[in-house]
KOLLUM-812995 format. One record per residue: x, y, z of N, C-alpha, C in turn. Coordinates in steps of 0.1 Angstrom, whole numbers, plus 5000, padded with zeros to 4 digits. Example, Ala and Ser with C-alpha at 12.3 -4.5 7.8 and 13.67 -1.06 7.14 Angstrom:
REM residues 2
513249435078512349555078513249675078/512849785071513749895071512950005079/
END
This chain:
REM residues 322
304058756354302558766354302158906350/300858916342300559056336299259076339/298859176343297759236351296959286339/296659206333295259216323293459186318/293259176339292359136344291159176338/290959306334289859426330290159436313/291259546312291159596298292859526295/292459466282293759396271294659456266/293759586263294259656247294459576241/293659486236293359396222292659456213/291559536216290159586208289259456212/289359376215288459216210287459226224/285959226228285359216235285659086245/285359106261285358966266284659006282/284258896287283258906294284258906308/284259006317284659026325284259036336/284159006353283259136360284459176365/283759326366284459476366284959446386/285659516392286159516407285259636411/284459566426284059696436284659826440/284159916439285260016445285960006459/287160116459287760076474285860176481/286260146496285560176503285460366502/286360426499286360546497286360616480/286160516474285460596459284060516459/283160466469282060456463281060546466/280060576454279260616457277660606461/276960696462277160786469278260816476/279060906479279860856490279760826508/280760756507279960726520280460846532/280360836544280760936552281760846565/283260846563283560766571284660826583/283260886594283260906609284660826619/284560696618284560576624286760526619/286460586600287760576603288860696605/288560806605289460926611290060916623/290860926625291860946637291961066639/291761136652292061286654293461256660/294561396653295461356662295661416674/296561446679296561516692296261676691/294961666701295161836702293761916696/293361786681292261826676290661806685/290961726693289361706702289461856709/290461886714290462026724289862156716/290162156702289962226691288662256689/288462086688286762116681285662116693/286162126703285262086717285462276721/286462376718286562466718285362526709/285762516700284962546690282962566690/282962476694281362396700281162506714/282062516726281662576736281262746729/282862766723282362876724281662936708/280862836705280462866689281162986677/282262916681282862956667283362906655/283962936646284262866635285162756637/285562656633287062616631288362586623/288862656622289862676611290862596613/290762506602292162396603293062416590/294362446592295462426583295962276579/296562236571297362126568297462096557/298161996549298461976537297361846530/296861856519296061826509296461666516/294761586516295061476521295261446537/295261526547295761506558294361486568/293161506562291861436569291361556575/291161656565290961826573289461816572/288761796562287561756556286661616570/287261586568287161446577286261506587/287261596592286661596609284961616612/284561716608282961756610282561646602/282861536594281561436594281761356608/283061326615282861266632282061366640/282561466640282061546649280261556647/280161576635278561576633277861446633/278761316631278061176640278061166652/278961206656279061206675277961306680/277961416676277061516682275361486675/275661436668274261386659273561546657/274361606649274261766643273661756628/273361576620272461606609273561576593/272461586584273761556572274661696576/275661696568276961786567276461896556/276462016556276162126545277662136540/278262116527279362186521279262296512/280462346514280462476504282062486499/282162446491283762416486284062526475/285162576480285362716479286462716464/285862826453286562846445287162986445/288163026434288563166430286763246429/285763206421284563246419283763306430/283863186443283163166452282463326458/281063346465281063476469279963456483/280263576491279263526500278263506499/277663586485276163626484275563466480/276563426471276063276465275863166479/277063206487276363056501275763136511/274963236507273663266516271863256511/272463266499270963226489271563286476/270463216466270563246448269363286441/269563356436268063446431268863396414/267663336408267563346392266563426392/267363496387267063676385266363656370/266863596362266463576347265563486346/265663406351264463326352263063376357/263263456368262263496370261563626361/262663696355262163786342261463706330/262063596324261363566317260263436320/260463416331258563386329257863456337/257863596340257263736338256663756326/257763746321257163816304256563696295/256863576300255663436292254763466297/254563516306252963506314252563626310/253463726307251963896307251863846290/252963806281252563796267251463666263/251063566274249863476272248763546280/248763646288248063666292247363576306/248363506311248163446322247763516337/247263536343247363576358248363566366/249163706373250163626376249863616388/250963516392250863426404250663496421/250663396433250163526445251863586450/251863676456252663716457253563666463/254063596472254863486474255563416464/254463366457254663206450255663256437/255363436435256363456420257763396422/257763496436259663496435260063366442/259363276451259663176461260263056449/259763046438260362916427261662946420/262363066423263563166415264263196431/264363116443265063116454265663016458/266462986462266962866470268362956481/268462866489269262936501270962816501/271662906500272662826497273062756513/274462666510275262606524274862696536/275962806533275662886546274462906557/273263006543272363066543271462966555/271262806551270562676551271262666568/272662686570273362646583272862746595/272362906590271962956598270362966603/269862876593268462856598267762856613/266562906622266962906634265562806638/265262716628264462596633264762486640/266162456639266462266644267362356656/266562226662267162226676268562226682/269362176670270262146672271062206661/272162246661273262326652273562266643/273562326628273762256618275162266614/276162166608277662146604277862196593/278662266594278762366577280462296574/280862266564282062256561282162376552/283262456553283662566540285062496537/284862456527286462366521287062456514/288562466518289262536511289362706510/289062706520288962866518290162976514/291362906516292562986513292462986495/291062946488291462886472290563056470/289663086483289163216478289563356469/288463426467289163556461289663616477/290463706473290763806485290063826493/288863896489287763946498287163846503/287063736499286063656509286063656523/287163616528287363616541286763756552/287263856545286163996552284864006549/284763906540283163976536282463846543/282763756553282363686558282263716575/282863826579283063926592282063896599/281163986593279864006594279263956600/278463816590277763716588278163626599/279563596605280063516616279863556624/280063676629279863816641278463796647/277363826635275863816635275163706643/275863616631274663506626273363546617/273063636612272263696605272263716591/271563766582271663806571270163826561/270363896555268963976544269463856533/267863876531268063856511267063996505/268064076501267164206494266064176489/266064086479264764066469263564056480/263863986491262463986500262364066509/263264156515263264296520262364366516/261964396498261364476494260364406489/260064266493258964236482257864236494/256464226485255464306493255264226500/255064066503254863956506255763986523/255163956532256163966540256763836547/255763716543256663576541256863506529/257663456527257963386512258563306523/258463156516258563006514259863006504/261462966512262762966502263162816507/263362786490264062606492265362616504/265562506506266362456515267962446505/268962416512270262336506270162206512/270662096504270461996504271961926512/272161896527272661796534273661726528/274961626528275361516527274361396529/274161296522273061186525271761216528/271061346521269661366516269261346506/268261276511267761206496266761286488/267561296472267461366466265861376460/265461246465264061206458262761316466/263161336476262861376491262261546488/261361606491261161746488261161796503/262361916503262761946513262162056520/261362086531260362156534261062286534/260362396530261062546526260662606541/262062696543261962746554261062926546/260062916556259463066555260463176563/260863256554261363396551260963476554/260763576571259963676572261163796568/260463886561260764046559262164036556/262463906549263663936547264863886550/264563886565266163866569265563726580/267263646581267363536590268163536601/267963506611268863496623268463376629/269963356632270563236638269963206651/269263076657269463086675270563026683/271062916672272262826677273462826663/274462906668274862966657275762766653/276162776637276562626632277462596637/277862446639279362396638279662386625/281162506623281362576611283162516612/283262386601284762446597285262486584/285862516589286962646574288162506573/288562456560289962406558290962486549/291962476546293062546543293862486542/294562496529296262416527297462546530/296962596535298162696540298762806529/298462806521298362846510298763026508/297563106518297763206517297863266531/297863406536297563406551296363496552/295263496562294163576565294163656577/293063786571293563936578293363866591/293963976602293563976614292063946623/291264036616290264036624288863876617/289863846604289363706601289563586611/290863596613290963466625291063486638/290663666640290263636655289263576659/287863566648286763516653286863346651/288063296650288163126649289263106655/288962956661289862856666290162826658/291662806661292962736648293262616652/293462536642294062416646295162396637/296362346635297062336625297762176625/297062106614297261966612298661906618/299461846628300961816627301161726612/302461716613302961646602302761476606/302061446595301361266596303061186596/302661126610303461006616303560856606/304660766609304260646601303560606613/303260626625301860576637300760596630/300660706627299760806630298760676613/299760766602299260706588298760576589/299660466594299760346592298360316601/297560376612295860326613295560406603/295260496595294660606587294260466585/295660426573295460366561294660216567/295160156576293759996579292760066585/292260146590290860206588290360196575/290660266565290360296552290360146545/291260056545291359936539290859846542/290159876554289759756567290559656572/291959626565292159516571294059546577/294659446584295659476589297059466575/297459576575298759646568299459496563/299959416554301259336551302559386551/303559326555304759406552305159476542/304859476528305159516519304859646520/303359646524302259806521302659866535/303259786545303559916554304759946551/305959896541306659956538306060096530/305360116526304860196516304460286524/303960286533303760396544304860486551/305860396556307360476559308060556544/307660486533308260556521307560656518/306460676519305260796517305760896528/306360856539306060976553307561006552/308460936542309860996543310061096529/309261066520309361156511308561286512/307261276521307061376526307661446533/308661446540309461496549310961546542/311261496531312061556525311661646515/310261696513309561816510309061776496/308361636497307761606482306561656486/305061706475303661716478303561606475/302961486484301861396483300361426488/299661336486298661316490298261196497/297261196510297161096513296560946507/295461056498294360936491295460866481/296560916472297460896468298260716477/298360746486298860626497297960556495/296460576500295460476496295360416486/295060496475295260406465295960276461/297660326465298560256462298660126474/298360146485297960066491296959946483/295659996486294559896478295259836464/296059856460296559836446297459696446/298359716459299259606462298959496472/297959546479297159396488296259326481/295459386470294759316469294959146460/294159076458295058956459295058926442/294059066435293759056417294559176412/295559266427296559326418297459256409/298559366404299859326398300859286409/301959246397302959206405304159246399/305459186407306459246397306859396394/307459366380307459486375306759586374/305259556369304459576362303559666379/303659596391303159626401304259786405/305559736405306459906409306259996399/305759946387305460076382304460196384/303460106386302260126390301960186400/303160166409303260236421304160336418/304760396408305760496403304260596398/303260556391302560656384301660656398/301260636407300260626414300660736425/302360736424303260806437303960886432/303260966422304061066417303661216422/304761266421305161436433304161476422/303361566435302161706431303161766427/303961856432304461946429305161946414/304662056405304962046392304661946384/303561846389303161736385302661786369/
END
């Protein structure tokens, strides 16, 4: 049997319908609280974290459900959509505290004095050339309740990031120069936009006095990390650590019928002992990697055969030097 359900490679048109996504590539995406498993050790972590409002910094390997946690934690505590800020080599603090288009606002300065327009009240110039990034948005000190910041990846930072974040943790506070100095001593700065805010939705601008913002309930903040690099001292004194254990075939084997919804076949939980033993003899997988290949072999419009182990050869192939 040959798994030519979709595309032929014939060239010749033919009327197909296309397959739903699994439950975790569709979009929007969805936020799935309900199927995470914390493993041992992590509730103590994040209930740490919450008392003593501080960050939480989890280690573990790509795929191991690091991301995961603060969308449960922010459904259970009902802390609101999720703010992300997924961290590049680029990333800087100034960008997830607010963004000034600086150029934008110069040139329609100069559309307006060369038409001779009036220009606008003092507020309103700079307030359309602002927006307040993840962070900036998490320290807000209007909602009642603490807003969840995910910082993904932070070991992917430049150097400096992690000190130049000291501060700002320490505080809870922070300036935006541009309104420091501007004459206006409130300006109206857009919001960052949540996990599952609807985009259609105009999001009410928090007013900006003189400048600067302080926190009253500082956020539920996690930091993830593939272990990658190590951070200064006085970075991870202000966080709780957590460091992912290595995923069990227990542990995996609910991940994965969470995520599938339905109970494992023999075949696919073979596939789970083979995933948690090559991991252990030091291959990089990934977990979504297992999902995949999971959904691939239960379902009842996969392949078979040959044609199915291969499939699971390209689907289960080592990161490392990939």
């Amino acid at each position: 049997m040959t798994w030519d359900t979709y595309y032929r490679g014939t060239g010749e048109p033919h009327d197909t319908e296309l397959p739903d996504p699994p439950p975790w590539r569709a979009f929007p995406r969805r936020s799935a609280p309900r199927t995470f498993q914390p493993p041992k050790g992590l509730t103590d972590a994040v209930n740490a974290a919450v008392f003593l409002h501080r960050p939480l910094l989890i280690t573990g390997a790509a795929g191991s459900g690091k991301s995961t946690v603060i969308e449960q934690v922010a459904d259970e505590l009902q802390l609101g959509p999720v703010l992300r800020w997924h961290i590049t080599s680029r990333s800087t603090l100034s960008d997830a505290l607010y963004r000034y288009d600086a150029l934008g606002h110069i040139h329609t300065l100069r559309l307006a004095q060369s038409s001779g327009t009036p220009k606008a009240g003092h507020g309103d110039e700079i307030a359309a050339f602002l927006q307040l990034g993840p962070l900036g948005t998490a320290l807000l000190p209007d909602s009642a309740r603490p807003r969840a910041l995910l910082i993904d990846e932070i070991d992917k930072s430049d150097l400096d990031l992690p000190s130049d974040l000291l501060d700002v943790l320490e505080r809870g506070a922070y300036e935006i120069p541009e309104l420091v100095r501007h004459s206006n001593p409130r300006v109206p700065v857009r919001r960052w936009r949540g996990d599952g805010e609807d985009k259609e939705t105009e999001l009410e601008p928090y007013e900006v006095q003189d400048g600067r913002v302080q926190c009253r309930r500082f956020p539920f903040i996690v930091m993830t990390s593939n272990g990658e690099r190590e951070f200064p001292a006085p970075f991870l004194r202000r966080c709780i650590r957590y460091d992912m254990p290595p995923l069990s075939v227990e542990l995996l084997h609910s991940v994965v019928e969470a995520h599938v919804q339905q109970s494992l076949p023999p075949h696919a939980a073979e596939l789970v002992k083979v995933f948690v033993d090559r991991v252990a003899r030091g291959e990089t997988l990934a977990v979504d990697q297992l999902l995949n290949t999971v959904k691939l072999v239960i379902d009842e419009q996969g392949p078979a055969g040959e044609q199915r182990d291969r499939l699971i050869g390209y689907l289960l192939r080592n990161l490392s030097g990939a």
